[in-house]
C-alpha positions, 0 to 999 in steps of 0.5 A: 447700943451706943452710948450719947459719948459715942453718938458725940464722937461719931457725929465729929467723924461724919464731920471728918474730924481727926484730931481733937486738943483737950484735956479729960475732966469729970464731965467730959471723961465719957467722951474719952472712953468713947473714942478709945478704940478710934484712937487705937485703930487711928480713926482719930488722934487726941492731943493732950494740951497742958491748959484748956486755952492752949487747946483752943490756940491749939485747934485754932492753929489747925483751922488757919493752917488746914483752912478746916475747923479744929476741934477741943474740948474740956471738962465742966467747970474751970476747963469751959471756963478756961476755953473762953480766952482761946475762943475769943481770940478765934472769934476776933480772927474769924477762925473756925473752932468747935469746942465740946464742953461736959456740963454737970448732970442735967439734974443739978444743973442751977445747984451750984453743983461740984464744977458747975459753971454756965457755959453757954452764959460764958461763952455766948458773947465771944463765940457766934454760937453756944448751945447746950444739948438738953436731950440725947437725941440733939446731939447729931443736930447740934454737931451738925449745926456747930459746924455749919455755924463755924465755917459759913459766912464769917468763920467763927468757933462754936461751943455744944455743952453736953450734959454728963448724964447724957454722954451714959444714954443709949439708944438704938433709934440714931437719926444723923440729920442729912443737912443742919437746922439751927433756927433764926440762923441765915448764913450770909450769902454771896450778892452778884450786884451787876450794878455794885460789881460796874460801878467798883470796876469804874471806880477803880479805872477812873482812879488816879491813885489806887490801893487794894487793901486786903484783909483774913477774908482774902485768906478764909476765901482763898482769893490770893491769886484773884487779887494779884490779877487785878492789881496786876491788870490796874497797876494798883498797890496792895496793903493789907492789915495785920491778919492780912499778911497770910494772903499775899506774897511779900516778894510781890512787887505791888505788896507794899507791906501791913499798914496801921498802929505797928505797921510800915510807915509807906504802906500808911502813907500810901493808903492816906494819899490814895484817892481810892480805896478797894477794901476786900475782906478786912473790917478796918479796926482801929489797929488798921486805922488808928483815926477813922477822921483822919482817913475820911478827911483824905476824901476818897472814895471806898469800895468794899467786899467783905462776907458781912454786910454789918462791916460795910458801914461799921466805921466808914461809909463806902460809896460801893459795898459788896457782899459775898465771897471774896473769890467770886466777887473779885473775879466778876470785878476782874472780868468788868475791868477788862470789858470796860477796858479804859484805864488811867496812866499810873506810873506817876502813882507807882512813882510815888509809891517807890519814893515812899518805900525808899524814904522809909527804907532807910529807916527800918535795916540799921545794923549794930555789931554789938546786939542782934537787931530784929530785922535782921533776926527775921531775915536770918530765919527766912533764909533757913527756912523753906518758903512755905515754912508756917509761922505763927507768933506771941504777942508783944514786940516780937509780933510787931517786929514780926508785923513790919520784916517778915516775909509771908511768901506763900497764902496761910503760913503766917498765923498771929492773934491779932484781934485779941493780942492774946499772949500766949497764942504762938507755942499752942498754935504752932502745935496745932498748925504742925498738926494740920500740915505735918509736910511742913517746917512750923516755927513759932516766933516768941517773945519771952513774955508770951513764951511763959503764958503757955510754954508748959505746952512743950510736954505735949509737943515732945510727949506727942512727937510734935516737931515745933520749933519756937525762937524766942526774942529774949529781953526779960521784959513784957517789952511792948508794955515797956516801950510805951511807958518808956516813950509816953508815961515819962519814963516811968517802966513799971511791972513790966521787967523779969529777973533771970528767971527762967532760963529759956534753954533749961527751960525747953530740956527741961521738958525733954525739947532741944534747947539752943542759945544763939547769941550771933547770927551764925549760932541762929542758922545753925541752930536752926538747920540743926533743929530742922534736921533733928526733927524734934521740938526745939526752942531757940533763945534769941537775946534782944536788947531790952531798950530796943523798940517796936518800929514804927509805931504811933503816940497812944491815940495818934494818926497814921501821919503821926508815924514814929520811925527813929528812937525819939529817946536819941533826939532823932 
């Protein structure tokens, strides 16, 4: 007779879960036993994370990479509430996460009970579903909606909390629901528009200077290819937003890059002077753009697709909105472009576009013999790497440096937080990334400060034979924090610079990782042919000049014409 721990871990089954990131605690350690034998038998395999945030980043790396939802879970109490930064972070990168939380017995729940704590009250804000099981028999429903909510329209994670006492309760009466029932829930749905689909199609012919901006909807809907198509039958550039990067290949001629706060100067610069805008599955924050005036004085005309319709007047009013699947969408839009046939001459527009990207080339590839410089870091990695190596990042100067010089060459191999800036992000979802995808080189670009969130998560990596490699951009400083006081608080850097410790090779060994200082280019290649060979988790500490700066980048508050592409503490 099955227990409700069983029933929980059967459900994940049906939903064909095979790893699960998480951390045993008191309310969740009947759902542990439960899947004993599955684990034994290779049904499943459980990844025992050093903290609950690492968890989620960890399911959340597995959900980029796989394109499925990723699974944790944790104990009552401080490991729910531990989630919770994980979560968010996957609920702003429209992720799919579902995470099990135990919950304290249904009896003393209200009680102030030994590791209480409301998990749905913390955790309904920044997830699009939380919902805790109060019977035993709502426990297939509640998986089956869970992963429903989690993957239809916008991706997003989802929380079930469970009650300890029903993990012990059996029963022989199962009944496994043939679709989910969640009520008030109307997924968002794919709107054929022949009138919006024409009228965006004419937009984009009778335009004189085009752009395509591309955003983690292209990503979650797989339309790299489709996107290429247009822009390639238009003539038209493509920018996109950071989390954007995953989708097209950069050695695509049209590509011109990430645009917004940190982004490329030339991918800003061709979004500002372009007189229509084709947004496909990005919701314009304000890092993307960093004044909605400036971009509305530009007077152009905008057109979006994006799975929810809420993003379509959110921040700028679009002159044609489309709703649904960005892969559907576009191929109806590529198929009106080419029965409407006509198209403007773009070669003075595609001109201007190169006399941007050689204007503010020379900016970016400087070199200098007595430090390592970043772009010139990234471009060693790329070279040692199989184009369809995974990369996921920190958060800090590393993930901006990141953001402008690495090259994403195939969809989904390029993971960062970049809705919520979590530090801490990149170890935890290269794990989980390896996890999805161990066909491939998973590599985890870090920056010291990040590195230092959640790098106890090398144990897991080595104790489960997770090959993942991190290279650290060392400065000894929290560097994006430091740049900005540097440049904007006058000087005054504060709370912000490391002393010598750790040391970030012992730091690695110490946990029975490969550890290696390449302190010139040469040391880098090797190290990482060496830690590829070695297939063991490596980390690779970089040392980066801590006066280096993230550019470019704007003043606090600043438009994207405000750019900042040279030191301005060298009157440059």
């Amino acid at each position: 007779m099955p227990t409700g721990a069983r029933l929980t871990i059967d459900a994940l089954k049906r939903e064909g879960v095979k790893v699960i990131f998480g951390i045993p605690g008191l309310s969740n350690m009947q759902l542990y036993d439960a899947f004993v034998e599955d684990l034994m038998n290779g049904e499943l395999r459980h990844v025992l994370m050093r903290h609950e945030q690492a968890a989620a980043h960890a399911a959340d790396g597995y959900a980029r990479a796989s394109g499925i939802p990723g699974v944790c879970t944790a104990t009552s109490g401080p490991g729910a509430t531990n989630l919770v930064t994980g979560l968010i972070t996957a609920y702003w990168d429209s992720s799919p996460v579902v995470a099990i939380t135990g919950q304290v017995p249904r009896s003393t729940i209200g009680k102030m009970s030994f590791q209480e704590a409301d998990a749905v009250g913390a955790t309904e804000d920044v997830v699009k579903y939380a919902y805790q099981v109060r019977k035993f028999d709502e426990i297939p429903p509640a998986i089956k909606n869970a992963f429903y909510v989690a993957t239809t329209g916008r991706p997003g994670p989802v929380v079930v909390d469970i009650p300890r006492d029903i993990f012990y309760e059996k029963t022989d009466n199962i009944k496994w629901p043939e679709k989910p029932t969640i009520r008030g829930y109307r997924p968002f749905k794919t709107i054929i528009d022949p009138i919006a689909i024409k009228k965006t199609a004419e937009m984009l012919i009778n335009a004189e200077r085009p752009v395509i901006m591309v955003g983690t909807g292209v990503v979650w809907s797989n339309a790299s290819k489709e996107v290429l198509d247009l822009a390639e039958t238009l003539i038209a550039p493509i920018v996109s937003t950071l989390p954007g990067k995953s989708a097209i290949p950069h050695d695509h001629p049209l590509y011109l890059g990430a645009m917004g706060y940190y982004g490329r100067a030339e991918a800003s610069m061709v979004a500002l002077e372009s007189d229509m805008m084709f947004v496909v599955g990005a919701r314009l924050s304000d890092r993307t753009f960093t004044s909605y005036d400036e971009m509305i004085e530009t007077r152009k005309k905008f057109a979006m697709i994006n799975i929810d319709p809420t993003d379509s007047e959110r921040t700028i009013r679009m002159d044609v909105a489309l709703y649904g699947d960005a892969k559907i969408l576009l191929r109806e839009i590529h198929k009106a472009v080419l029965e409407l046939g006509k198209k403007n001459d773009r070669s003075a527009w595609m001109k201007r576009v190169k006399e941007l990207k050689d204007y503010y080339s020379q900016f970016y590839f400087n070199d200098d013999k007595t430090r390592m410089r970043p772009w010139k870091v990234l471009k060693t990695i790329r070279q040692n790497l199989p184009r369809d190596a995974i990369v996921t990042t920190g958060v800090g100067q590393h993930q901006m440096w990141a953001e402008v010089f690495w090259e994403v060459l195939e969809p989904r191999t390029f993971l960062s937080s970049t809705g919520m800036g979590t530090m801490g992000f990149g170890l935890p979802a290269a794990i989980g990334a390896k996890m999805a995808r161990p066909d491939k080189v998973v590599v985890d670009l870090d920056g010291d400060g990040s590195m230092m969130m959640t790098g106890t998560n090398f144990a897991t990596a080595v104790d489960e034979n997770i090959p993942v490699i991190s290279i650290v951009f060392d400065n000894r400083s929290l560097g994006l924090v430091r740049q900005v006081q540097d440049l904007f608080f006058n000087k005054r850097v504060v709370g912000v610079d490391y002393g010598p410790s750790p040391d970030l090779v012992k730091f690695a060994e110490s946990f029975g990782a490969l550890g290696y200082n390449a302190t010139t280019y040469e040391e880098l290649e090797k190290s990482i042919k060496s830690a590829i060979k070695e297939n063991h988790p490596a980390l690779i500490r970089v040392p980066i000049d801590k006066q280096e700066l993230a550019l470019p980048t704007l003043p606090p508050g600043g438009r994207l014409k405000q750019v900042i592409v040279t030191d301005p503490r060298k009157g440059s």
